[in-house]
C-alpha positions in Angstrom: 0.0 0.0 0.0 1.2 3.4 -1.2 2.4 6.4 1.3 2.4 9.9 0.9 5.2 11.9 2.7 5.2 15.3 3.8 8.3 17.8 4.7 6.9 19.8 7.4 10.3 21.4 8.7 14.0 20.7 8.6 14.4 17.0 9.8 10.6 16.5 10.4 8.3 14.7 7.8 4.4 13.0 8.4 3.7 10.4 6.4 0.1 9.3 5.1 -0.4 5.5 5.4 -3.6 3.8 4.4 -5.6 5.9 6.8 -2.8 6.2 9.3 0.2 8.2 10.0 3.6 7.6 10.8 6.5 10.5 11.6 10.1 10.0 10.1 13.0 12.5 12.4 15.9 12.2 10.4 19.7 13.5 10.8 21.3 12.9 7.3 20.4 9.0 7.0 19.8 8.4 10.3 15.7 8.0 11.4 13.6 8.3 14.7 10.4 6.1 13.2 7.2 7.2 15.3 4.9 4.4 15.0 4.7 2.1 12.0 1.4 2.0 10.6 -0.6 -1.3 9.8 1.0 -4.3 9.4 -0.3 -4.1 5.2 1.6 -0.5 5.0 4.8 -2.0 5.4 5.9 -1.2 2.0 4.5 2.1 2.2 6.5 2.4 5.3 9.7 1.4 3.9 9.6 3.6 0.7 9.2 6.3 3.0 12.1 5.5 4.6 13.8 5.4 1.0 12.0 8.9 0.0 14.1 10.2 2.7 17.2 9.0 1.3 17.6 6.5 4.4 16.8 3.1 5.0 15.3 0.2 7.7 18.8 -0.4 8.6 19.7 3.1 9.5 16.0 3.7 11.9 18.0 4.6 15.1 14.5 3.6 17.3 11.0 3.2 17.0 9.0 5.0 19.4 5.7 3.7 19.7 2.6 6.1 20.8 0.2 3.3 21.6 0.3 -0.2 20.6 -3.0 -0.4 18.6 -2.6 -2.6 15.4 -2.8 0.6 13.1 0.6 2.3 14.7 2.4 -1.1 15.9 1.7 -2.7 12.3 5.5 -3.2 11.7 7.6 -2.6 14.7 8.0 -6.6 15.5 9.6 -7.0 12.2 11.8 -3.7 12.2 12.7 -5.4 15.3 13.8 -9.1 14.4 14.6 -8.2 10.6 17.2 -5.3 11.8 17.6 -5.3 15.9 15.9 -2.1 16.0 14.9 -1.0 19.8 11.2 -0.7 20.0 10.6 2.1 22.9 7.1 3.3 24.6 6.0 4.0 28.1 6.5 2.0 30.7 2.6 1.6 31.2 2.4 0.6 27.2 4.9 -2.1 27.4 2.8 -5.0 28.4 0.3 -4.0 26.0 3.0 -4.3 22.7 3.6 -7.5 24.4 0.1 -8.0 23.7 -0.1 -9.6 27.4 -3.5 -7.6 26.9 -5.7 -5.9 24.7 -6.9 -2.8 24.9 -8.2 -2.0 21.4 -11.9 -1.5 19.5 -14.1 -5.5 19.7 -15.7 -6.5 16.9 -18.7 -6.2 18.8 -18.3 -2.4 20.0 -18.2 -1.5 15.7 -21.3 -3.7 15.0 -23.3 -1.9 17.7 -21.8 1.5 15.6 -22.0 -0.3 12.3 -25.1 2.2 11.9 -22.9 5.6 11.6 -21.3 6.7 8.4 -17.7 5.9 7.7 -17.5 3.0 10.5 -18.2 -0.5 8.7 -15.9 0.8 5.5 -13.8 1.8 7.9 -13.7 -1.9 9.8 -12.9 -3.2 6.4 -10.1 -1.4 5.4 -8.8 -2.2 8.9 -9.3 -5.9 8.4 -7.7 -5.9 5.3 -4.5 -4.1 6.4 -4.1 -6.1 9.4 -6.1 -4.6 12.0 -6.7 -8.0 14.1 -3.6 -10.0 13.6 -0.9 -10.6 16.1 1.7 -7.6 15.9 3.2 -8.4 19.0 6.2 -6.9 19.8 8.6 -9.5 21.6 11.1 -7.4 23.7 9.4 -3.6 23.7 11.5 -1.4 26.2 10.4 2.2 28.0 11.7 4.8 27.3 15.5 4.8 28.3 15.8 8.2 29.8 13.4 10.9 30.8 13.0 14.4 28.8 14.6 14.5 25.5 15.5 11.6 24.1 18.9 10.9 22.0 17.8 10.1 18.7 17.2 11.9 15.8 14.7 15.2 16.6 15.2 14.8 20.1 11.6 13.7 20.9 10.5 14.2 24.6 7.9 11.7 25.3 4.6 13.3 26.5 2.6 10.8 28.8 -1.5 11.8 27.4 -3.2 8.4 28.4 -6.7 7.7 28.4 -6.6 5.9 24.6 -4.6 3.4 26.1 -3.0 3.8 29.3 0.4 4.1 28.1 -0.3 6.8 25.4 2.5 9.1 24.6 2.5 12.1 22.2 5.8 13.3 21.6 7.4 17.2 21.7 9.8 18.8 19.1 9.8 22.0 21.3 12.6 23.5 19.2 10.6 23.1 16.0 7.2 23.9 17.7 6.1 20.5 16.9 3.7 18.2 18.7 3.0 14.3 17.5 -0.1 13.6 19.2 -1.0 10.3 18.2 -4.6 9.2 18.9 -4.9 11.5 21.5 -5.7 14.6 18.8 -6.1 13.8 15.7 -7.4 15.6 12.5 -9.8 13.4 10.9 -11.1 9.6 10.6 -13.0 8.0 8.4 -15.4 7.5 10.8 -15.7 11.1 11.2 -17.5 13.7 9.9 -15.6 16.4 11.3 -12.6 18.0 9.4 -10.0 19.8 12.1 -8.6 19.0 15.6 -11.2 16.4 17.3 -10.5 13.2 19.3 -11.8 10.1 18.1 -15.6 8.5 18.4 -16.0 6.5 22.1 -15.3 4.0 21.0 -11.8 3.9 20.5 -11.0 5.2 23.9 -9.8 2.6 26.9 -11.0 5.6 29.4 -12.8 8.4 27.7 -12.8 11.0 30.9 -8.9 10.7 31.1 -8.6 10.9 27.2 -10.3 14.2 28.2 -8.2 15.9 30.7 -5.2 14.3 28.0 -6.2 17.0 25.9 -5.4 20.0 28.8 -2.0 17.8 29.0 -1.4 19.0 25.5 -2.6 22.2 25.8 0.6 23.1 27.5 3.0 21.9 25.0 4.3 24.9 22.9 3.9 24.9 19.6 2.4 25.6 16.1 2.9 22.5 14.1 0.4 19.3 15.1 1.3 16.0 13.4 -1.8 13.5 14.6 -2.1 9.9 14.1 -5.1 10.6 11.7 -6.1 13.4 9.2 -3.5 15.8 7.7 -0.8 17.9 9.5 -2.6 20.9 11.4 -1.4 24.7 11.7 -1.9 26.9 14.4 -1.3 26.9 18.0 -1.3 23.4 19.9 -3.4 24.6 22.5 -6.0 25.7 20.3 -6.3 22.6 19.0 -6.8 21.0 22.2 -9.0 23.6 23.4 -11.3 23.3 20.1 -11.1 19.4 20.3 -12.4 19.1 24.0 -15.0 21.9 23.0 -16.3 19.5 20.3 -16.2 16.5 22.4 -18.5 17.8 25.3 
């Protein structure tokens, strides 16, 4: 499946999966890969990597957000193909393991089958991998605390609440936030274009999803790369601000 990638700013580009996004932080060949997509966009995800003039051998880390099947599609096999660290918070670490699940049933999407955008939606996802194991075997936290030494600097950003381990992550010196599924952009199961978070359904703990949103609110900066929907301009807390508005 194709990928569409995006320069935002020196070092920093968004790629468009198959309604997913991944982030590639590059310093000449070297990456930092933030998520991975579904497990069908792996050759979307590795002509990205190409597109950047680098290559799977040369990702310094992946840095996971959450471990839902759409951003952990192809971490495992970054992992065993190249010995590429997997990292994530300490409280999303069992979950790559998959010694649980915290992710959308097949039942919860029936009972929403009836809203536009959702059973297209569960199709594409089953197609691209959605409900195959993507277990990642030895996932590690994140090895130190505040910036992290990779490519971009990333600090990890604790936002739970779509998992309990969910981490955006903060370019502060490029005024860029990747927000994962905590703020996205758009969704195919959405009707709403602009910062929003995702239907219920998606959410482990909806209330603490919420207050996530304030957590970003604080982050500076102008530049929101979201784990769906296109890059968004403007200030971060506006975004967060508008998405909570729309979610009351």
């Amino acid at each position: 499946m194709r990928a569409t990638v995006r320069h935002v700013t020196d070092g920093t580009c968004l790629v468009h999966g198959t309604n997913t996004n991944w982030v590639l932080l590059t310093e000449g060949d070297a990456v930092t890969l933030i998520d991975t997509g579904y497990p069908g966009d792996r050759e979307g995800l590795l002509a990205s990597l190409t597109e950047v003039g680098s290559s799977p051998e040369a990702v310094t880390a992946v840095l996971i957000t959450h471990a839902h099947n759409d951003h952990l599609g192809s971490a495992e096999y970054l992992s065993a193909a190249y010995g590429t660290p997997v990292y994530t918070h300490e409280a999303e670490v069992p979950h790559a393991r998959r010694d649980f699940l915290h992710q959308v049933g097949v039942g919860q999407v029936l009972r929403a089958g009836w809203r536009p955008g959702v059973l297209p939606w569960a199709a594409h996802a089953l197609r691209s991998g959605g409900t195959v194991d993507v277990a990642v075997t030895a996932p590690e936290p994140f090895p130190t605390a505040g910036p992290l030494d990779l490519p971009g600097r990333p600090v990890p950003v604790h936002t739970p609440g779509h998992t309990a381990g969910h981490c955006a992550f903060h370019l502060p010196h490029l005024g860029v936030v990747v927000s994962g599924d905590a703020l996205v952009s758009g969704h195919p199961t959405s009707r709403t274009e602009g910062p929003q978070m995702l239907t219920d359904m998606f959410h482990h703990e909806r209330a603490t999803a919420m207050a996530s949103l304030d957590v970003l609110a604080e982050l500076d900066g102008d530049l929101l790369l979201p784990g769906h929907g296109p890059l968004h301009q403007g200030p971060v807390r506006d975004a967060a601000r508008l998405a909570r508005e729309r979610a009351q």
